[in-house]
N, C-alpha and C positions, 0 to 999 in steps of 0.2 A: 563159280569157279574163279579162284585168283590165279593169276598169271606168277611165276618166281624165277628164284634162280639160285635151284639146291645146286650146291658142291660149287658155287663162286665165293672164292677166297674174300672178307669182306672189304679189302684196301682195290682188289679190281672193282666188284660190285660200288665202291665211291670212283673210284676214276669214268665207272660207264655212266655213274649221273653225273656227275663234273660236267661230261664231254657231251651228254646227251641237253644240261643247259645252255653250255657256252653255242652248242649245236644251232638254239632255237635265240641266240641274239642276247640270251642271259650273262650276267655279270655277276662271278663269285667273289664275296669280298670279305676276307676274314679279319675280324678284329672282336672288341668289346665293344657293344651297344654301351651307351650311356645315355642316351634320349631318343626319343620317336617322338613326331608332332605330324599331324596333318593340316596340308595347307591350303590356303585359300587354292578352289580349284581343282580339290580331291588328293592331286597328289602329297606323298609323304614323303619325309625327310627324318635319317636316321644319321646322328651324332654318334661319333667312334669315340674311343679312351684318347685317340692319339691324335684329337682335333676335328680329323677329317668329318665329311659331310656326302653325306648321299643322297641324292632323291631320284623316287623312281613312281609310276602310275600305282601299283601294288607292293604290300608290304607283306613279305610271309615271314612267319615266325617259326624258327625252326629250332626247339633250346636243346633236342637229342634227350638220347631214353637209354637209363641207365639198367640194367636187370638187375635186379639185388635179390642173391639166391641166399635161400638159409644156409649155415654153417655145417653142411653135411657133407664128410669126405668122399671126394671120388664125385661129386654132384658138378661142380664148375667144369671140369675135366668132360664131362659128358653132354656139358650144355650144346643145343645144338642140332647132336647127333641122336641118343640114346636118352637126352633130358629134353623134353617135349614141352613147350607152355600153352599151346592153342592146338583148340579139337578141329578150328577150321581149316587152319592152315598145315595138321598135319596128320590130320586121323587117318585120310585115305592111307595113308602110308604105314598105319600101324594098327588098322583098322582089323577085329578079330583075332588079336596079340593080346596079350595079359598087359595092363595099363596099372600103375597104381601111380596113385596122388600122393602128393606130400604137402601136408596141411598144414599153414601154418596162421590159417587165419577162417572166421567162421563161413566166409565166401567161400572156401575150396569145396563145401558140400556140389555147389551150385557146379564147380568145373566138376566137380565126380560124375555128375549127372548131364554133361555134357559129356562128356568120353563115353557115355555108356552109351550114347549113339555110333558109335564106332567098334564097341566091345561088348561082350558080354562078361566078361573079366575084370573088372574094375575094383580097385583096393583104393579103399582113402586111410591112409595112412595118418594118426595123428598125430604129427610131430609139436609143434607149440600149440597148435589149434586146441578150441576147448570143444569136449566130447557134443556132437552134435546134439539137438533138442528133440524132443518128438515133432515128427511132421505128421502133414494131413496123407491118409492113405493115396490120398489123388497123385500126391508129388511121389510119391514109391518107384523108381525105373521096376520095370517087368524084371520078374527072377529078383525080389528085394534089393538089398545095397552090406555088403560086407562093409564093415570098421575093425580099421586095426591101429590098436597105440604102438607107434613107434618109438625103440627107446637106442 
């Protein structure tokens, strides 16, 4: 089970980790990284664009995670809510609902086949994806696997 936090607006959701670092004696420091070294002694030291110098016992790298959705209307608008990326983190909630996938690469087989643990409804849509290859009957989810070209 993951713990979350559906319907938190995402600028609260950073203020409660802000507060929940600064909480535990953490220091947020925003700038450009322009060097990391480690030094004699384990600890690290991290050079800013604007001079400055940090060093702390751990160095966590954190460069953020862009979602880059294919070009399909009405898709970004829904991100979230009604456009789902993970069967872990949100099947229970859409679980035995008609699911389809929009494929835009030849890994989407593999999330189709992941939702189908949550549904028996499952559409792999092919939107740039190329038309899937024959698989082994072993990999087949139960009740086959519908394709559909999206145009």
């Amino acid at each position: 089970m993951l713990l979350g936090h559906e319907g938190v607006p995402p600028r609260e959701l950073l203020a409660a980790g802000r507060a929940e670092v600064t909480g535990y004696g953490g220091e947020i420091v925003t700038g450009t990284v322009t060097a990391a070294e480690r030094l004699d002694g384990g600890r690290f030291r991290v050079v800013l664009a604007d001079g400055s110098a940090v060093e702390a016992a751990r160095l966590l790298v954190a460069t953020g995670l862009v979602d880059e959705l294919p070009p399909v209307p009405g898709l970004a608008g829904r991100w979230g809510r009604e456009v789902l990326h993970c069967p872990y983190c949100h099947g229970w909630e859409v679980r035995d609902q008609a699911i389809g996938v929009v494929a835009t690469s030849p890994l989407a087989v593999h999330q189709a086949l992941l939702w189908r643990q949550w549904s028996d409804d499952v559409i792999l849509f092919l939107h740039t994806a190329p038309e899937p290859g024959r698989r082994p009957a072993s990999s087949s989810p139960p009740g086959g696997s519908p394709w559909s070209r999206a145009s």
